[in-house]
Steps between C-alpha positions, in 0.01 A plus 500: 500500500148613401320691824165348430683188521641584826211603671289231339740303681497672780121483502481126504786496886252662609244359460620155505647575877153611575323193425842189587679727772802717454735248615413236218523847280810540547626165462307445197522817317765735677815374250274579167506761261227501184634504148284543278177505373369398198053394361456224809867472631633633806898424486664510823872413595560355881869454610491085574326177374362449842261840493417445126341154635347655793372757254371251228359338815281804570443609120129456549459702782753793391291499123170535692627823684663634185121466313361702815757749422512540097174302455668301192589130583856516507760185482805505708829369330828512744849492439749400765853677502680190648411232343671219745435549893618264765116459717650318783619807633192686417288607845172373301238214683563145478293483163705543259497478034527150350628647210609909373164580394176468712196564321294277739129658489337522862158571365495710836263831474697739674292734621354262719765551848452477876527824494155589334319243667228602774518252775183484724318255716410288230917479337692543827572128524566401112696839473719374796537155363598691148788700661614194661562297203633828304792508781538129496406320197477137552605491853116595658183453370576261183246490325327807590143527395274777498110500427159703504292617236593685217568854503649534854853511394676116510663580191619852618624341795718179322662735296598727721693213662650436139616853461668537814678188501620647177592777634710314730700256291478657111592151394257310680280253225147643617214373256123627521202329337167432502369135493341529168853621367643178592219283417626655136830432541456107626274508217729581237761338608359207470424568136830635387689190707663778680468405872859555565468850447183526744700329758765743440268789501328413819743226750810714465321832670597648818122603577232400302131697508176370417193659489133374503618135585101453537558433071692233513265240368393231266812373338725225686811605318449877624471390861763257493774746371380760771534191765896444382538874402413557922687199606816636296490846663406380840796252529736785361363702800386745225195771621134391344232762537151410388152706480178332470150619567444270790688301716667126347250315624252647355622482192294119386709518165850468625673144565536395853833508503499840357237642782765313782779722338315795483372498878832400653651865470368851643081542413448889471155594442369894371152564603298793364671797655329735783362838376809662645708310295293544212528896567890446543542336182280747305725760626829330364361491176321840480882629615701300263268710211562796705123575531295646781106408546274643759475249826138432437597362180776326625276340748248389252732296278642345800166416671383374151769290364564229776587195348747579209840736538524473101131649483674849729754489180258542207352732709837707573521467123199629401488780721840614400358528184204708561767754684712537212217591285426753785186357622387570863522137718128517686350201666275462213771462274660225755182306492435523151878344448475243776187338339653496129851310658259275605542463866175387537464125588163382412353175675255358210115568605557646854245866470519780749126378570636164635784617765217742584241235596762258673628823693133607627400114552823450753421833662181547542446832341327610200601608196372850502733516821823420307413702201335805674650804706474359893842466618536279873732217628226232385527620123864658475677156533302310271461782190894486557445144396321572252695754351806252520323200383321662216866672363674143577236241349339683208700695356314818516686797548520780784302755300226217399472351871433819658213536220373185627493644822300774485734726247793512802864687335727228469723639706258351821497169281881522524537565803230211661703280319828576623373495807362131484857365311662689782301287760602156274894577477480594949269133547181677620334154577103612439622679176740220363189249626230682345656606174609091448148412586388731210760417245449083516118600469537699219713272288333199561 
């Protein structure tokens, strides 16, 4: 056998134990040997029909890591020594092949695990609803449903539970989707008279996955075969799991009967995550590009970027490439890539000049007090304010704000405002009352 082929091989255990566990490595991929390879075919010979469907089960996942490795999209073909294998004495989960070859697509990203997940104050309870269900699907929490804004990781979070049921039971019929995908698929079923196949597709699953359920809109037929599509899997005792923006009652486009079915399971909300959490997450994904920033840096994105975890990626991304053209990471450079992700959330026609005048009007102070160099208890609190408020509501950035006030480094912008969102997330009363008061004047 070629050695390149061997240690390409050998390459892919490894890494593939890294990422699903050694234990499902072994199962999976300890009785395999690679072949041969030839353009965009990896041949590999496994010594049963059971681990050639197990493999074909994980094709997608085992093609991604061999692209990390050689870079070229590779596809796996397998060939089973024994062709005829009696299962029932098999030590495999209860899920088990219909037929000898499963190509059943999951549409699972697998690089989204538990294991990669930062949990903090604002995920502990959906995260321990999510590792519920993964250990017993359809038994607790049926359906599950998860919501909060974009960008604070629902879909991470779903999939995860996909993955490691997966892990669990390599035959279990796990199906993720996003609303809009099967608005399409209702819809063209209906064209092409081929509802049979839908129902097939989506009734006969052991867990189905749905994300932005917020979408499902407009058509009666669409809502109708989500209605029986639920009703199916709930009566087979089959897991749902389901990922809006906001809760099912606030969702004014969904049937009643839909909202009733949606809020009689586990509600797991994901609020905006703590500046801690923010910093943990950063430091995941700096680590998983194996890249090292100063601290003040590091505190910068996190104190800037509050609202969105996919904003800290595109960040991650773009700084990675600014080291490996050899560029030195400053804070400059961190700003400058912060504002062109656009993590800047503008609140049409709120100025700088207007926060300032509410915040001296409610205080008593002047202007020249906020903007100039005296530094007491009476001003402190409420330039904090304004440093928060001003960031929050106009969209002005760190460096621009502390022009604003009097040409401060944005570095004291930064900080006043982490010290003000600090005061929110602990329920400082006069700072949570105050900064409300502001904001419902301000966006009147």
């Amino acid at each position: 056998m070629n050695d390149n082929l061997t240690d390409l091989w050998e390459q892919l255990k490894n890494k593939f134990s890294l990422q699903y566990g050694q234990e499902t490595c072994n199962q999976l991929l300890g009785k395999t040997r690679p072949l041969n390879m030839d353009n965009d075919t990896l041949q590999i010979i496994v010594i049963n029909q059971l681990i050639k469907n197990m493999i074909l089960m994980r094709a997608t996942q085992i093609e991604t890591i061999l692209k990390e490795i050689t870079g070229k999209n590779l596809h796996l073909a397998v060939d089973a020594l024994e062709k005829n294998i009696n299962t029932e004495n098999s030590n495999t989960d209860t899920f088990q092949p219909v037929n000898n070859e499963i190509t059943f697509d999951t549409h699972l990203d697998p690089k989204f695990r538990f294991e990669n997940f930062v949990v903090g104050n604002n995920t502990r309870f959906a995260h321990s609803a999510a590792l519920n269900v993964s250990e017993n699907p359809g038994k607790t929490y049926n359906p599950l449903f998860i919501y909060g804004k974009p960008g604070l990781g629902k879909t991470h979070l779903i999939q995860a539970i996909g993955n490691h049921l997966l892990e669990k039971n390599p035959y279990m019929k796990i199906f993720y989707t996003t609303t809009e995908e099967f608005v399409n698929d209702v819809v063209n079923a209906i064209h092409n008279h081929t509802t049979e196949q839908l129902h097939s597709k989506y009734r006969k699953l052991d867990c189905l996955i749905i994300d932005d359920i917020q979408l499902l809109k407009g058509k009666e037929a669409t809502q109708e075969e989500f209605f029986n599509t639920f009703n199916a899997l709930d009566n087979a005792h089959k897991q749902i799991i389901i990922a809006s923006d906001r809760p099912p009652q606030e969702i004014k486009t969904l049937e009643e009967r839909i909202t009733s079915r949606l809020s009689r399971g586990l509600l797991g909300d994901i609020s905006e995550p703590d500046y801690e959490t923010r910093l943990a997450i950063l430091r995941m994904k700096l680590d998983e590009r194996n890249m090292n920033i100063s601290t003040e840096c590091m505190n910068l994105i996190a104190a800037s970027i509050t609202n969105d975890i996919r904003l800290l990626e595109s960040v991650c991304n773009n700084l990675k490439l600014y080291t490996d053209m050899n560029e030195v990471i400053t804070q400059d450079l961190v700003m400058k890539i912060i504002e062109k992700n656009g993590s800047i959330i503008k609140h049409e026609g709120i100025t700088f000049e207007e926060v300032l005048t509410e915040i001296v009007n409610y205080y008593g102070i002047t202007k020249e007090d906020l903007i100039g160099p005296k530094r007491s208890a009476k001003i402190n609190q409420p330039r904090q304010i304004l440093m928060y408020l001003a960031r929050k509501l106009t969209g002005l950035t760190f460096n621009e704000i502390g022009k604003e006030l009097g040409g401060r480094d944005h570095s004291t912008i930064m900080n006043g405002y982490e010290k003000i969102y600090t005061a929110i997330n602990n329920k400082d009363k006069d700072i949570l009352m105050a900064v409300n008061i502001f904001i419902k004047k301000l966006e009147r």
